[in-house]
C-alpha positions in Angstrom: 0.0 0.0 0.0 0.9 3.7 -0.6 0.4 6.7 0.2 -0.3 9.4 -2.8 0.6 12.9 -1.5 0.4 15.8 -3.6 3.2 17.2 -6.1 6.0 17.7 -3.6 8.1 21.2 -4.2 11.4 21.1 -5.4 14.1 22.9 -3.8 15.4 24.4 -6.3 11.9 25.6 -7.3 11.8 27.4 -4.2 14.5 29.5 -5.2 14.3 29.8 -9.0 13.5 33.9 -8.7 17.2 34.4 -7.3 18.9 32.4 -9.3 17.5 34.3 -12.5 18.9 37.6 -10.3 22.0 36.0 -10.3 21.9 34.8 -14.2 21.1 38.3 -15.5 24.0 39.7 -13.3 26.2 37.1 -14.5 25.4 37.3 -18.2 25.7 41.1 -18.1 29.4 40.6 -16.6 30.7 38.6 -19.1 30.5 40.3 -22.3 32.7 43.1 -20.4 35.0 40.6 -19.3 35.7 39.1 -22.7 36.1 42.8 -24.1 38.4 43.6 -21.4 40.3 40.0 -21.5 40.6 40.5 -25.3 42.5 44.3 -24.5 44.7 43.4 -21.9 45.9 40.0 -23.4 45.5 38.8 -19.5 44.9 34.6 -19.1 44.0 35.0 -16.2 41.0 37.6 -17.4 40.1 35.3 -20.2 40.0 32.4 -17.8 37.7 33.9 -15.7 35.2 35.0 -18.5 35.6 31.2 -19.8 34.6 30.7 -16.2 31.7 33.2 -16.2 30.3 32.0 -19.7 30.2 28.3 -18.0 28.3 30.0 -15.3 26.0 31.9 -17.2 24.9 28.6 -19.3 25.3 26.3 -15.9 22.9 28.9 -14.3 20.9 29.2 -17.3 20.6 25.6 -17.3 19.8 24.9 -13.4 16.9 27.4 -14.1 15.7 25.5 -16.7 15.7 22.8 -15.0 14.4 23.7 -12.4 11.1 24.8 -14.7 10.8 21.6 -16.7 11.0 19.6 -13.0 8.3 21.7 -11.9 6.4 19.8 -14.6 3.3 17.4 -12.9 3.9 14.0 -13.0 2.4 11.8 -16.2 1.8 8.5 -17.3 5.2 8.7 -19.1 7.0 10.2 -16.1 4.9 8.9 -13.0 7.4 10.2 -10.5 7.3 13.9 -12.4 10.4 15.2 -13.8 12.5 16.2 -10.7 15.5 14.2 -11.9 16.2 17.1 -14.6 18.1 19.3 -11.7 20.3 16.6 -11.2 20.9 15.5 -14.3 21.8 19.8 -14.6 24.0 19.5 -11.6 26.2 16.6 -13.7 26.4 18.6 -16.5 27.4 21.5 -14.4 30.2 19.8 -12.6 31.7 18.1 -15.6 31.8 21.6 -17.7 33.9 23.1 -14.7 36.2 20.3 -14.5 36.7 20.5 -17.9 37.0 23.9 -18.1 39.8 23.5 -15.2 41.8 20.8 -17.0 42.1 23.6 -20.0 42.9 26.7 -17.6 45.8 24.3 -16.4 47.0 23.2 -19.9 46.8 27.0 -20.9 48.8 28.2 -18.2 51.7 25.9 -18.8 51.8 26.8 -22.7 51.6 30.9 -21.3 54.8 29.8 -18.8 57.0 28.7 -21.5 56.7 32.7 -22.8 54.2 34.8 -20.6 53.2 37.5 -22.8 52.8 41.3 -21.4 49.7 42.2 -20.0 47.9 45.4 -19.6 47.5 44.8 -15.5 45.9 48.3 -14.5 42.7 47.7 -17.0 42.8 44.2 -15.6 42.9 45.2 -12.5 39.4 47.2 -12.7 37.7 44.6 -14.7 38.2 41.7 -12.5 37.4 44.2 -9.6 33.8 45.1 -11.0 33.7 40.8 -11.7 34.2 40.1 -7.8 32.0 42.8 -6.8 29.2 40.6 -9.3 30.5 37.0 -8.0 29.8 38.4 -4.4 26.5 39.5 -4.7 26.1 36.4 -6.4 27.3 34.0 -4.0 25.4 36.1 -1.0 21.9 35.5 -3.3 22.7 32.0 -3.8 24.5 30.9 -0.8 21.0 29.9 1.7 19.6 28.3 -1.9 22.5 26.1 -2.3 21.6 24.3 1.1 18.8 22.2 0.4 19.5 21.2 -3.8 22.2 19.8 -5.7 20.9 22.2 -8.2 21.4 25.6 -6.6 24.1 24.4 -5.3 25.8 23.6 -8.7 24.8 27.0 -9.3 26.5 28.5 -6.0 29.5 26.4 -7.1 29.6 28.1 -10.6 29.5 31.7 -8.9 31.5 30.2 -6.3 34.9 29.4 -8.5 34.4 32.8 -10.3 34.6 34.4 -7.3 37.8 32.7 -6.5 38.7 33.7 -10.1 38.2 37.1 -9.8 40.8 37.7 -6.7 43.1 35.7 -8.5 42.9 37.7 -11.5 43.3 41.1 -9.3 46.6 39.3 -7.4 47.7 38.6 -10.3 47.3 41.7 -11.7 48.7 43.8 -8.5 52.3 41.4 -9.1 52.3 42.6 -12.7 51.8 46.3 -12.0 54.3 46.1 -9.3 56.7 44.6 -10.4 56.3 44.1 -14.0 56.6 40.2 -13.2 54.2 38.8 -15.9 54.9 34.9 -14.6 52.2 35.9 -12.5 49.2 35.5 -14.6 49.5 32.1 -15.9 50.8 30.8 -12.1 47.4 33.1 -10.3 45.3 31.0 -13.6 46.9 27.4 -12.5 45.9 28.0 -8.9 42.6 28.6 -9.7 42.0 25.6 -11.7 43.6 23.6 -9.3 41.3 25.4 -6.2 37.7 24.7 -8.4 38.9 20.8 -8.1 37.9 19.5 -5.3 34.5 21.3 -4.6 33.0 20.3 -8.2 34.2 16.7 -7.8 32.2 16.3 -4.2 29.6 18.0 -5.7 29.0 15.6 -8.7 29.5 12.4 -6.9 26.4 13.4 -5.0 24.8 14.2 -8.0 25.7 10.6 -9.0 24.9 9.5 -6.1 21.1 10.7 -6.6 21.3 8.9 -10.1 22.2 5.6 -9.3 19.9 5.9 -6.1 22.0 5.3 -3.5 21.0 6.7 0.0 20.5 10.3 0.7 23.0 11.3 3.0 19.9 13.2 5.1 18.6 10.2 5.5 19.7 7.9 8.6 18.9 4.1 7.6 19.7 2.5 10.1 17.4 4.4 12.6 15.2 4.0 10.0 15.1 0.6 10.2 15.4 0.6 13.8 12.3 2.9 13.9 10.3 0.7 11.9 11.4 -2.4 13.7 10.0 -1.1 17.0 6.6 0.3 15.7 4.3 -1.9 18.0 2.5 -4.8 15.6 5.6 -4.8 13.5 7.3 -8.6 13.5 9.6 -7.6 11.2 10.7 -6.1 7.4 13.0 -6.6 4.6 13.3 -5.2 1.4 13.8 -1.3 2.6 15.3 1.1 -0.3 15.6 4.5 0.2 16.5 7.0 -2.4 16.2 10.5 -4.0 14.1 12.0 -6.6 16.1 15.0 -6.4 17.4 17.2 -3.9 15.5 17.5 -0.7 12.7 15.2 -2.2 13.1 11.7 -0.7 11.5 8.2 -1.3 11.4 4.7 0.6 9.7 1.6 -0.1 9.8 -1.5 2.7 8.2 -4.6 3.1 6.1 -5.5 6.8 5.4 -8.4 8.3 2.0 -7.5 10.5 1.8 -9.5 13.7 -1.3 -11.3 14.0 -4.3 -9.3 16.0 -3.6 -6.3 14.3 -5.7 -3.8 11.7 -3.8 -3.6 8.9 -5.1 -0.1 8.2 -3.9 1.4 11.8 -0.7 0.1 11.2 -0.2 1.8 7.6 -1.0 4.6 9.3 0.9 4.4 11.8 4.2 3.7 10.2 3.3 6.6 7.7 2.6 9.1 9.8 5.7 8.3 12.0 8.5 7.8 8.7 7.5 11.3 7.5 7.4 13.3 10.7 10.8 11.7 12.0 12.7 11.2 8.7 13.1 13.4 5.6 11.2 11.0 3.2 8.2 12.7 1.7 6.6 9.8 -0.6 6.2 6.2 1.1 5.0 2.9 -0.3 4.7 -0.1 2.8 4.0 -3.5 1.7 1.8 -4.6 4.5 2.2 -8.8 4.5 1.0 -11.5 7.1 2.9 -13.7 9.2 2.8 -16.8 6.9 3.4 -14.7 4.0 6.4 -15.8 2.1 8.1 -14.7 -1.3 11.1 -15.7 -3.0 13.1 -12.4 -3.6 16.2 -11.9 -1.8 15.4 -9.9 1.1 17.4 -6.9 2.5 
């Protein structure tokens, strides 16, 4: 038996009116920065507007997906289409990586003869970028808590951010003293910095894909919770997974001890699964004592 609540809320749909603030911002910021990387000659400018354009079509795409999963589910899609933020939060990741793998490769072709670069008009351009990344980050930064999505997003505004004071270090060494090593070493940092953020941040996106358990979710209580509900003798076959982010699922098998309602019980584990744990759609298989089946149980 199941229950059948309405169309839950994404969390990323929550927050879709700030993270079109934050795209507009973003998208306004980067045609200057290519002018301005394209005058100076700086890497380390033209990295972070290669940065910035991934942004702008990460962000573009979270937001889109974010609309499409607001879709209601269909015959075709009986769960809805929540699944597109993740699969947005993969492509997401895997751009930035990439985009740091070619930063890197860039900067060691720029060390073998760093070219001059005109570090003043850097310096204001990347200043007006952090100044954008900022109010970014502080838009995005409570949205990014509760959805792989957003927080793709806040990753994206994130690493441009770390871009933009490396492009303005950068640029003081060079003014000061005319040492123009600076901008491809500032541009390897960076790369190297965006690393290890956007690889945590796509295994849990994988995670959600191959529908593994939410790390919100405690199973083992869970169990231990179900286990102990009075008129429980025991269950197997419990799964827990994720639709998307914040948007959990659970399935489980119970064995009903003899002398009770079957109906109580449902209601008793349903009511206590989604007040205690963060699982918002349950399905119970209620079965009887001398009930057997032949699946593997878990």
């Amino acid at each position: 038996m199941e229950s059948t609540p309405t169309q839950t809320v994404s969390a990323g749909s929550r927050h879709k009116k700030n993270l079109l603030i934050v795209l507009c911002l973003s998208g306004t910021y980067l045609i200057a920065e290519v002018i301005g990387g394209i005058i100076t000659n700086s890497l380390a400018l033209l990295a972070d507007a290669a940065h910035m354009l991934t942004d702008v079509v990460g962000l573009l795409l979270a937001f889109i997906a974010i609309k499409i999963g607001e879709r209601k589910a269909d015959p075709s899609r009986t769960y809805g289409y929540y699944r597109t933020e993740i699969l947005a939060a993969v492509v997401n990741a895997v751009v930035l990586l990439g985009i740091s793998i070619y930063v890197l490769f860039e900067a060691y072709q720029r060390f073998q003869n760093p070219p001059e670069v005109q570090s003043k008009s850097m310096l204001i351009v990347s200043g007006i970028g952090l100044i954008v990344n900022i109010i970014g980050m502080m838009i995005l930064r409570k949205d990014s808590e509760g959805s792989l999505n957003m927080k793709g997003a806040y990753f994206e505004v994130l690493s441009d951010m770390l871009t933009s004071v490396g492009v303005m270090i950068a640029g003081v060494i060079m003014l000061t003293t005319g040492w123009y090593y600076a901008d491809p070493l500032i541009s390897a940092a960076i790369g190297l910095l965006i690393f290890p953020r956007t690889w945590r941040l796509l295994k849990e996106a994988i995670n959600v894909l191959l529908e593994g358990t939410p790390k919100d979710v405690d199973i083992h209580a869970l169990r231990q919770s179900l286990e102990s509900t009075p008129g429980v003798k025991g269950i197997h076959d419990l799964h827990v997974w994720s639709l998307t982010s914040s948007v959990n699922a659970m399935s489980v098998h119970v064995v009903k001890e003899n002398g009770y309602s079957r109906n109580q019980l449902l209601k008793t584990l349903t009511d206590t699964t989604m007040a205690n744990f963060k699982i918002s759609h349950t399905t119970f298989q209620i079965e009887e004592e001398d009930y057997e089946e032949t699946e593997a149980h878990l």
